[in-house]
BATIFI-183631 format. One record per residue (C-alpha): residue in one letter; x, y, z; residue number from 1. Coordinates in pm, whole numbers, padded with zeros to 5 digits. Example, Ala and Ser with C-alpha at 12.3 -4.5 7.8 and 13.67 -1.06 7.14 Angstrom:
! residues 2
<atom rest="A" u="01230" v="-00450" w="00780" nr="1"/>
<atom rest="S" u="01367" v="-00106" w="00714" nr="2"/>
END
This chain:
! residues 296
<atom rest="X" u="-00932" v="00177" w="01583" nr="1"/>
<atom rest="X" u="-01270" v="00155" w="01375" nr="2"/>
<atom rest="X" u="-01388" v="00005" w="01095" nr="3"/>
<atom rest="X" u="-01585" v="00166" w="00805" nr="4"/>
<atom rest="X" u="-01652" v="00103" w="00470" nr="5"/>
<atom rest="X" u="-01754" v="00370" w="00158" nr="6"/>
<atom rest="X" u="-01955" v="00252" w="-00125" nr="7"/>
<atom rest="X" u="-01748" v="00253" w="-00503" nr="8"/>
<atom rest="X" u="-01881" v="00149" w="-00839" nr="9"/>
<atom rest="X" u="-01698" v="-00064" w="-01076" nr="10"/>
<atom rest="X" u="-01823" v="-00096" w="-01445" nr="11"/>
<atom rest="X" u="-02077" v="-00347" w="-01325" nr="12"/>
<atom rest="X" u="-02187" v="-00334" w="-00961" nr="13"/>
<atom rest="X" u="-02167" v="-00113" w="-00677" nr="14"/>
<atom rest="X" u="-01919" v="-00271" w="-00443" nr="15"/>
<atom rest="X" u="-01778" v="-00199" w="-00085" nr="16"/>
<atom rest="X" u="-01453" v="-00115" w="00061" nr="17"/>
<atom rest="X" u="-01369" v="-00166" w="00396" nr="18"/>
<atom rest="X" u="-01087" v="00059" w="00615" nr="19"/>
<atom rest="X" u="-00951" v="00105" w="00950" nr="20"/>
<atom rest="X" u="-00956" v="00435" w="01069" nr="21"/>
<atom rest="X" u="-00725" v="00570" w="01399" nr="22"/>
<atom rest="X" u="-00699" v="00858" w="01554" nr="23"/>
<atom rest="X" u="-00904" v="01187" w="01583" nr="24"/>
<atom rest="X" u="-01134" v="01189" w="01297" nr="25"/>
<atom rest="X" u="-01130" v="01532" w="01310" nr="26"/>
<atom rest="X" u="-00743" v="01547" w="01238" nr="27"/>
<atom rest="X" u="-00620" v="01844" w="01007" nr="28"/>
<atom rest="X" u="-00364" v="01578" w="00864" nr="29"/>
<atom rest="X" u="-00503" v="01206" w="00711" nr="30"/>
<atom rest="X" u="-00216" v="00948" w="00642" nr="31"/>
<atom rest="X" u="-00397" v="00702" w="00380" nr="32"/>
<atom rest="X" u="-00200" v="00368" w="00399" nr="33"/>
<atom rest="X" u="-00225" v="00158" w="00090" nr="34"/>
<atom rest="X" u="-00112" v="-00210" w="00102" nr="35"/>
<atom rest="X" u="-00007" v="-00395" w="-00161" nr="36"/>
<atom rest="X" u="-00102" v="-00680" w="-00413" nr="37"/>
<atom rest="X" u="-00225" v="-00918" w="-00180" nr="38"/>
<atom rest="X" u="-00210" v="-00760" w="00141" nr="39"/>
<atom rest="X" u="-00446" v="-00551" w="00340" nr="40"/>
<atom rest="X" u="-00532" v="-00234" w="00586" nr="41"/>
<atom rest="X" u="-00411" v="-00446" w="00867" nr="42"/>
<atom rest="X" u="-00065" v="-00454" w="00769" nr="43"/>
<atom rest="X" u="-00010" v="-00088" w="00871" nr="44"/>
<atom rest="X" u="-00151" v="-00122" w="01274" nr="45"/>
<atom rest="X" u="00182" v="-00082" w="01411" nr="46"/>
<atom rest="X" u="00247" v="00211" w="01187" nr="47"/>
<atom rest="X" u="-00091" v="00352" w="01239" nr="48"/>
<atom rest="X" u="-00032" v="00343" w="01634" nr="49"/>
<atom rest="X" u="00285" v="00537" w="01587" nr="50"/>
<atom rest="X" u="00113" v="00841" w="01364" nr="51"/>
<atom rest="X" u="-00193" v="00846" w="01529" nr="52"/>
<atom rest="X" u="-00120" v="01128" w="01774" nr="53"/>
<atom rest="X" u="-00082" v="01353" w="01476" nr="54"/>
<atom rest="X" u="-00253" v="01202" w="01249" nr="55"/>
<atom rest="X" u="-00576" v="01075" w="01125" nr="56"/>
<atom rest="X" u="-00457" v="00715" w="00986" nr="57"/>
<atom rest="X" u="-00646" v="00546" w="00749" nr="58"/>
<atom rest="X" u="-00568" v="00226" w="00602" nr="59"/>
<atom rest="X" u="-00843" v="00014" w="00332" nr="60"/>
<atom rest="X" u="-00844" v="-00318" w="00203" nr="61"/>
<atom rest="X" u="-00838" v="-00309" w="-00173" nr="62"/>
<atom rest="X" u="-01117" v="-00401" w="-00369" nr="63"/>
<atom rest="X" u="-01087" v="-00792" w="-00390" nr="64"/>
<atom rest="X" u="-00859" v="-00817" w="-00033" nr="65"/>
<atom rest="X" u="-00969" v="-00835" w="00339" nr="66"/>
<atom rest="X" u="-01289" v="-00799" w="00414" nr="67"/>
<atom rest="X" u="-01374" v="-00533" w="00079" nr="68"/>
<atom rest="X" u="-01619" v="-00731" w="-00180" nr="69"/>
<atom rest="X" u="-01478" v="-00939" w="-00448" nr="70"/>
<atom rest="X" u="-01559" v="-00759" w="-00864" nr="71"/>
<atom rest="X" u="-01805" v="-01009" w="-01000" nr="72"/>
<atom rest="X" u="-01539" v="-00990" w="-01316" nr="73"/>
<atom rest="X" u="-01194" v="-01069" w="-01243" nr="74"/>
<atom rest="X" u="-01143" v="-00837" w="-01594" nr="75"/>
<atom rest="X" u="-01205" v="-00556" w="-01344" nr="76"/>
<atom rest="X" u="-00896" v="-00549" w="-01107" nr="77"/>
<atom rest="X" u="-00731" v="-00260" w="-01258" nr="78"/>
<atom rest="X" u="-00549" v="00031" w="-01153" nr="79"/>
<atom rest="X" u="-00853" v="00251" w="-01308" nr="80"/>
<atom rest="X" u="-01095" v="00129" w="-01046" nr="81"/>
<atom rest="X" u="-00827" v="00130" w="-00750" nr="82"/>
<atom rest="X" u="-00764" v="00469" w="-00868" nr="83"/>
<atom rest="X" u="-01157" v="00560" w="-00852" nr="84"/>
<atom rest="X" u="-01217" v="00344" w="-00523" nr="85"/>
<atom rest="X" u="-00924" v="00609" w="-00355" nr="86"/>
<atom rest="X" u="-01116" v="00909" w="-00464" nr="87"/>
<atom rest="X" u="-01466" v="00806" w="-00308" nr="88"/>
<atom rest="X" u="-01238" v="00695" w="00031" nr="89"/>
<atom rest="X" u="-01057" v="01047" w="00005" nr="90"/>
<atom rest="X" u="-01389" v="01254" w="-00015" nr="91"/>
<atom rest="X" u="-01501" v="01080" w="00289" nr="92"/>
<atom rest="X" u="-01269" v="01083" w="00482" nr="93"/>
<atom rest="X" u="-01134" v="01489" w="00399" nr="94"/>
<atom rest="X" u="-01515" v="01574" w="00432" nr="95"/>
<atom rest="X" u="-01560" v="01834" w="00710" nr="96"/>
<atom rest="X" u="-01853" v="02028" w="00889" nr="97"/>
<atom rest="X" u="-01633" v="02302" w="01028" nr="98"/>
<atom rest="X" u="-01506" v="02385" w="00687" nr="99"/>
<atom rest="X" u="-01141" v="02340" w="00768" nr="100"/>
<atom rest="X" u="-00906" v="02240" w="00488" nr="101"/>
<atom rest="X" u="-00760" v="01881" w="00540" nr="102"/>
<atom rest="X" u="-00382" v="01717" w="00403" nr="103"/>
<atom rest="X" u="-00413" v="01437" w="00269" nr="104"/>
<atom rest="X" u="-00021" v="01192" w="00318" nr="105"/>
<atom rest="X" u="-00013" v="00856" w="00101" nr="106"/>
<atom rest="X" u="00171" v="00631" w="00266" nr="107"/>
<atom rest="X" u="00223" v="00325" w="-00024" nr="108"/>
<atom rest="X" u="00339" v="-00033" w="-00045" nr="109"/>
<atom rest="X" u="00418" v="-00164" w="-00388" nr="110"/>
<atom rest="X" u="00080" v="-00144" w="-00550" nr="111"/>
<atom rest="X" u="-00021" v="00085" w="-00308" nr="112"/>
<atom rest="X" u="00260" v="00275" w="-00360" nr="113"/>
<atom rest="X" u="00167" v="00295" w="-00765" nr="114"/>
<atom rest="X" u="-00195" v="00386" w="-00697" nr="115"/>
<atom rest="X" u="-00071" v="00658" w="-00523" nr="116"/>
<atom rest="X" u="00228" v="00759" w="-00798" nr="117"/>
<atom rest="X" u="-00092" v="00762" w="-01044" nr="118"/>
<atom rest="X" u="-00282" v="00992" w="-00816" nr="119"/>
<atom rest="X" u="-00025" v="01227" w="-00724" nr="120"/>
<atom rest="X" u="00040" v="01252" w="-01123" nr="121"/>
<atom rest="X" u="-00273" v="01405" w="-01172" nr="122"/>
<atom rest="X" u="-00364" v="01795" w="-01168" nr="123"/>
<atom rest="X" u="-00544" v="01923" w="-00891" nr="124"/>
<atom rest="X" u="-00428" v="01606" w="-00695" nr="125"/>
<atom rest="X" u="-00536" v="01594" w="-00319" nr="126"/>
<atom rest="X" u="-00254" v="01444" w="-00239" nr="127"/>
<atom rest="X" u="00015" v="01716" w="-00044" nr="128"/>
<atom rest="X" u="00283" v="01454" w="00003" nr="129"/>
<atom rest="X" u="00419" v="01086" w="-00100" nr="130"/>
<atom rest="X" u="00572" v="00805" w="00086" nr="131"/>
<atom rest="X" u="00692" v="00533" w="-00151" nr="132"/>
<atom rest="X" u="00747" v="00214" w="-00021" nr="133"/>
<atom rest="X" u="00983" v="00003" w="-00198" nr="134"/>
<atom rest="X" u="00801" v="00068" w="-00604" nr="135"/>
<atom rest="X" u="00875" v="00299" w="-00861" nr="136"/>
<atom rest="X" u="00762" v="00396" w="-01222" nr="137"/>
<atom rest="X" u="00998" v="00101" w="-01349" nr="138"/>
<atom rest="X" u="00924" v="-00248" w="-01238" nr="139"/>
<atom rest="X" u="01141" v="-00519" w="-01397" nr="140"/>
<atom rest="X" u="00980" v="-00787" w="-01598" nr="141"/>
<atom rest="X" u="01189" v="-01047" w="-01361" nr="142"/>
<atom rest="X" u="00985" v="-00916" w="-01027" nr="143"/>
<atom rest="X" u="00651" v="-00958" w="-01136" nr="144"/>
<atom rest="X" u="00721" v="-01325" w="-01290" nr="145"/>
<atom rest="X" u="00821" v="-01372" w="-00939" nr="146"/>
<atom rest="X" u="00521" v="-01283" w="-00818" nr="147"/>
<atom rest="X" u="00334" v="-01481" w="-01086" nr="148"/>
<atom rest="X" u="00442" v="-01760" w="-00913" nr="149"/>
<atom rest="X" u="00169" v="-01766" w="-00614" nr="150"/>
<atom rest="X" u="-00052" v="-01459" w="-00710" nr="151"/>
<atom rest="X" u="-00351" v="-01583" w="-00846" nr="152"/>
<atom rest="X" u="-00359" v="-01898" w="-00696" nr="153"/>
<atom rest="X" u="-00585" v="-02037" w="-00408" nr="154"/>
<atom rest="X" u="-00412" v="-02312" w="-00165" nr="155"/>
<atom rest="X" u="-00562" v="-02457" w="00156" nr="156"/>
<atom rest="X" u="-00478" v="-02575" w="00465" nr="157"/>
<atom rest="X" u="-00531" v="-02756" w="00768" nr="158"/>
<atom rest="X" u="-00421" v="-02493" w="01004" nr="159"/>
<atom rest="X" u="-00404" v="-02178" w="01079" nr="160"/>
<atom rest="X" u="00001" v="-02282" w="01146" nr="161"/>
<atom rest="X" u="00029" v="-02402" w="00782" nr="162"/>
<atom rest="X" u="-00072" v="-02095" w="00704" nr="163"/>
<atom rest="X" u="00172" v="-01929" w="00873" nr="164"/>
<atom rest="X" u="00432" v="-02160" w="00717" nr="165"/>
<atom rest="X" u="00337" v="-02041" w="00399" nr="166"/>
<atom rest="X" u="00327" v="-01643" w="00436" nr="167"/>
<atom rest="X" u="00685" v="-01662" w="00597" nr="168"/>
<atom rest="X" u="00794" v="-01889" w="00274" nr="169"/>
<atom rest="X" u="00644" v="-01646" w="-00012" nr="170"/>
<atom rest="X" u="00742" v="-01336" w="00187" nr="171"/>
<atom rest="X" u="01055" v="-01424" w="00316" nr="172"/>
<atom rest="X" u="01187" v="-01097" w="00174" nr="173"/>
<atom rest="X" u="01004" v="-00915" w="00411" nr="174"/>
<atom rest="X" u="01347" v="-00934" w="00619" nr="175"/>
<atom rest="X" u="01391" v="-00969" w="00979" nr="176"/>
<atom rest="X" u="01007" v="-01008" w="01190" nr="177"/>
<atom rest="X" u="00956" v="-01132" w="01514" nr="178"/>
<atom rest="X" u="00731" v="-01425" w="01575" nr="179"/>
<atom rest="X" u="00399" v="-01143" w="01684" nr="180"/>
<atom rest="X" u="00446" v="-00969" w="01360" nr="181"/>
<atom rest="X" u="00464" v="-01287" w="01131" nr="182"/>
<atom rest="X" u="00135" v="-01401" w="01340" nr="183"/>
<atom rest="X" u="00003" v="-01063" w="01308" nr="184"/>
<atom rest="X" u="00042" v="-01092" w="00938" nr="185"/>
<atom rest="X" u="-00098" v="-01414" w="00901" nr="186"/>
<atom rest="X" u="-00410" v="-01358" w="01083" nr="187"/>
<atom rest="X" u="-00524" v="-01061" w="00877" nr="188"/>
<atom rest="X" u="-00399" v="-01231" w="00557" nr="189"/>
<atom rest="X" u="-00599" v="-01575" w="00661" nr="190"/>
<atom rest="X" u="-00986" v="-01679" w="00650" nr="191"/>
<atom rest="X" u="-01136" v="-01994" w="00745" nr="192"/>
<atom rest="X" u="-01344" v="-02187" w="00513" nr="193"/>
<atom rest="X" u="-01703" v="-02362" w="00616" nr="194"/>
<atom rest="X" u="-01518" v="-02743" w="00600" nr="195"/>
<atom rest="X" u="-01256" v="-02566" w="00849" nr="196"/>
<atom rest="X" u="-00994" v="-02522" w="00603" nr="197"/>
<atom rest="X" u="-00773" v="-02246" w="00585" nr="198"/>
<atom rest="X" u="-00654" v="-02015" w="00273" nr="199"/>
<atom rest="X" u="-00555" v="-01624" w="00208" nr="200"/>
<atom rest="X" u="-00847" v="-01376" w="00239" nr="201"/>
<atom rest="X" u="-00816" v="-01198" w="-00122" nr="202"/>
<atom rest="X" u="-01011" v="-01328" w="-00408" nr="203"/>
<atom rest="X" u="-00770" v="-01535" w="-00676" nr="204"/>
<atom rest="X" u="-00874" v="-01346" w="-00946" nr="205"/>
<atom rest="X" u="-00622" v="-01059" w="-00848" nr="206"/>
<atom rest="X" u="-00376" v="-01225" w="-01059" nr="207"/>
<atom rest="X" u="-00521" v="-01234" w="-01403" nr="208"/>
<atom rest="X" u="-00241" v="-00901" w="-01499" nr="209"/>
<atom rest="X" u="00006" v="-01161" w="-01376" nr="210"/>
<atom rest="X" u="-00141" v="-01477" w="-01587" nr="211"/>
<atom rest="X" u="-00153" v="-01277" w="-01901" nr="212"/>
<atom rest="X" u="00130" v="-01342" w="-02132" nr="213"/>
<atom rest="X" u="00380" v="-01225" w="-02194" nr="214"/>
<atom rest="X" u="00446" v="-01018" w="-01914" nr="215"/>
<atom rest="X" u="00683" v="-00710" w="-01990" nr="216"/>
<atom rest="X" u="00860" v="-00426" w="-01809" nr="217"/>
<atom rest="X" u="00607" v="-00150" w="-01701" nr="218"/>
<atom rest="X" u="00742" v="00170" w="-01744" nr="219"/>
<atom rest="X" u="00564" v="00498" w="-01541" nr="220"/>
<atom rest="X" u="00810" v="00711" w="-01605" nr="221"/>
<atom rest="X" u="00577" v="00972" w="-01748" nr="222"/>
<atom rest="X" u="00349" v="00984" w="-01422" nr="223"/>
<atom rest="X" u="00695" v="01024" w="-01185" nr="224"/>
<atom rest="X" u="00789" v="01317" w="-01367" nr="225"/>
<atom rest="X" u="00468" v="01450" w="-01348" nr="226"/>
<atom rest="X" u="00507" v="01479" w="-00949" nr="227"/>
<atom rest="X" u="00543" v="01794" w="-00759" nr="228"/>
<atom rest="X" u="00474" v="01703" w="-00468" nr="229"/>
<atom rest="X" u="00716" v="01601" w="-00143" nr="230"/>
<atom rest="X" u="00831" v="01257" w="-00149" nr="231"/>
<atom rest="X" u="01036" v="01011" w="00053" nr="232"/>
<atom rest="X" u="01127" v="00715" w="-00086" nr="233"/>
<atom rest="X" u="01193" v="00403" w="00078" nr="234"/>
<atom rest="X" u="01394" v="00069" w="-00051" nr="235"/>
<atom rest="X" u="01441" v="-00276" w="00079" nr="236"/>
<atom rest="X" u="01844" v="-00298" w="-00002" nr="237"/>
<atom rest="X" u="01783" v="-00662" w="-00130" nr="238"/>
<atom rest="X" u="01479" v="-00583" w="-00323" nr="239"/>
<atom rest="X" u="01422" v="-00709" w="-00650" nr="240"/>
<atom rest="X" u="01113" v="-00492" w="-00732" nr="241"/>
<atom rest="X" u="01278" v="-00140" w="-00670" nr="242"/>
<atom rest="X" u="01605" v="-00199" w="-00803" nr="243"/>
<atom rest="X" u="01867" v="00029" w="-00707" nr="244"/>
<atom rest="X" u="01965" v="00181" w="-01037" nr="245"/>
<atom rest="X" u="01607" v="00291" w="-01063" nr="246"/>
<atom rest="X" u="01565" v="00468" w="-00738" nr="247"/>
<atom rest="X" u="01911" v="00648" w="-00835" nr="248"/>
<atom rest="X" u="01717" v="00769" w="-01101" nr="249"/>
<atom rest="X" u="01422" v="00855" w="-00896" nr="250"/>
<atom rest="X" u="01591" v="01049" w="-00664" nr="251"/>
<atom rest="X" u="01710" v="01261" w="-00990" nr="252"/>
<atom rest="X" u="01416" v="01334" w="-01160" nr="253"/>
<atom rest="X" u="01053" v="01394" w="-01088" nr="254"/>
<atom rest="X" u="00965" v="01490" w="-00702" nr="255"/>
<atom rest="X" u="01302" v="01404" w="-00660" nr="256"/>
<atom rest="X" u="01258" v="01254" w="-00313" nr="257"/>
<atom rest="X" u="01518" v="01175" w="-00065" nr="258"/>
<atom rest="X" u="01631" v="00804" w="-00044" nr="259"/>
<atom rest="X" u="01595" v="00551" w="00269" nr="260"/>
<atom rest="X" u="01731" v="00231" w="00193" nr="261"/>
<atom rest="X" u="01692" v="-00077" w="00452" nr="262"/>
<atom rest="X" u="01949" v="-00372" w="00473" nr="263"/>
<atom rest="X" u="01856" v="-00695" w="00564" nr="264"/>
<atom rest="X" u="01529" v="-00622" w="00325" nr="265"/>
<atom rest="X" u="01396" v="-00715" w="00004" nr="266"/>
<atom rest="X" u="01037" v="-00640" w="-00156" nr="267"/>
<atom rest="X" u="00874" v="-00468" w="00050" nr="268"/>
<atom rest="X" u="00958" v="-00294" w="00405" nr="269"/>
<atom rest="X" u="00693" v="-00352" w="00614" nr="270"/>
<atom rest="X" u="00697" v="-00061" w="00840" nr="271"/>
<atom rest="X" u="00676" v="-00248" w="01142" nr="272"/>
<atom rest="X" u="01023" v="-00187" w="01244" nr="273"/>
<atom rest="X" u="01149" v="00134" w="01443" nr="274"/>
<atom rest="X" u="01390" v="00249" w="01164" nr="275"/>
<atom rest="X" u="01105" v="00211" w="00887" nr="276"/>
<atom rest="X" u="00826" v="00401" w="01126" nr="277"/>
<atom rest="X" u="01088" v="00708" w="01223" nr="278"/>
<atom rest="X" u="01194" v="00774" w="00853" nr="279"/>
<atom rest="X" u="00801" v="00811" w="00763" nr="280"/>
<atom rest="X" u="00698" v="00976" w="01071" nr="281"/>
<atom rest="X" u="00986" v="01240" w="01036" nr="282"/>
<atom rest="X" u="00873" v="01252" w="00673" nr="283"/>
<atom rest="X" u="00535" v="01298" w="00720" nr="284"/>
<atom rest="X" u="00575" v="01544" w="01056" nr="285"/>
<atom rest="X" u="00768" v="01779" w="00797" nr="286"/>
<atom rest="X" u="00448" v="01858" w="00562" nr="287"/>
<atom rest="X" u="00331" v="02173" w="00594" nr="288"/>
<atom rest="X" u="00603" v="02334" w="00816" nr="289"/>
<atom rest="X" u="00811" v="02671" w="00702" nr="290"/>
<atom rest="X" u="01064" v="02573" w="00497" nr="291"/>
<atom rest="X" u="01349" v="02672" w="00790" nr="292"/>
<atom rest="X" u="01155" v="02436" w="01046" nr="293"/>
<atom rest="X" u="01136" v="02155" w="00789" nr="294"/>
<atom rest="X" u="01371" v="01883" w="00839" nr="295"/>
<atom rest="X" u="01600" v="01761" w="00510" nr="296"/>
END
């Protein structure tokens, strides 16, 4: 693993995003792993270990999360600038001396998983194919005054254990971790203060879309159907983000990507499971084959 960053500009200052990068950087294929709303790169290392034979795997921290700068104007957390950030990280990382052509796979989570709906939208989009995980172009008003509920603000603690206590509480839905991958989770979700404190390593003002009022439906159904290319689509069974009428519909319309549902799971899969890795590996190992060697 390595870590980089690539230098963006927002509509008032340069700023820098930081990634992980595995794998042969010289890799035909890139997997770009997106987290979501106030997670970061590091959620995808157990993922990343399991495509990295094949794969290039890169995985940044959003503007505002991990160790990426904070906007000097909370006003500027917007899908716009995510959308922008992706593009400088994609010509990086697809530049090549020897001329060769490279794929670039978007792996998603929630937000992630809309950045990359909103990329894949667009003409000429670099993007050859689409994991979803656990979003879609309709997102229930219900879900995101659920996540209004801790998004945006900025508790402490005396421990790294409270900590902990807290990221199993608010993402209980998760579903079923071990003990390493909760820890694992907390660690690269955590920062230390100078007084010794502890709190969550993104900046507060990521919630300001979630403290405006009143919060609505959002509906993307015009970017979905504007898709072409191969998806896979992935569902917690319990989740109340993706609900399952919606990824019917999905599945229907659009890319119309095949369906993966997890039980046990709510908002969002965290691909650290065996189940969760094999349906995007055998996704992802698919691109780019004949269609009589690709697998359905």
């Amino acid at each position: 693993m390595r870590a980089d960053s690539v230098l963006c500009l927002g509509p008032t200052a340069f700023h820098r995003m930081q990634y992980v990068d595995w794998g042969d950087p010289a890799a035909e294929r890139i997997a770009l792993c997106v987290h979501g709303l106030t997670r970061n790169g590091r959620d995808f290392d157990t993922l990343a270990r399991a495509l990295q034979p094949e794969f290039r795997v890169v995985c940044p921290d959003i503007v505002g999360r991990g160790k990426s700068d904070w906007m000097q104007a909370r006003e500027e957390y917007a899908y716009p600038q995510y959308c922008a950030d992706m593009t400088a990280l994609i010509a990086r990382v697809t530049a090549s001396t020897s001329g060769s052509v490279r794929r670039v796979y978007w792996v998603g989570t929630s937000m992630g998983g809309i950045i990359g709906m909103l990329l894949a939208s667009r003409p000429n989009t670099p993007i050859s194919g689409l994991v979803l995980n656990d979003v879609g172009p309709w997102i229930p008003k219900a879900a995101l005054e659920r996540l209004a509920t801790y998004v945006g603000k900025n508790p402490r603690y005396r421990t790294l254990e409270e900590v902990e206590a807290y990221v199993r509480v608010v993402s209980a839905s998760f579903g079923p971790l071990t003990n390493e991958q909760w820890r694992h989770l907390t660690v690269h979700n955590a920062k230390q203060y100078p007084d010794g404190s502890w709190g969550m390593n993104y900046d507060p003002g990521i919630g300001l879309p979630l403290q405006q009022s009143p919060l609505a439906d959002v509906d993307l159904w015009s970017y979905w159907d504007s898709i072409t290319c191969p998806t896979l689509l992935l569902r917690g069974a319990q989740s109340d983000l993706l609900l399952k009428e919606t990824a019917i519909a999905m599945s229907r319309r659009g890319p119309q990507p095949r369906l993966v549902e997890f039980e046990g799971v709510g908002h969002a899969p965290m691909l650290m499971a065996d189940d969760q890795i094999k349906a995007v590996k055998d996704f992802l190992l698919t691109q780019g084959l004949p269609p009589g060697l690709a697998k359905s």
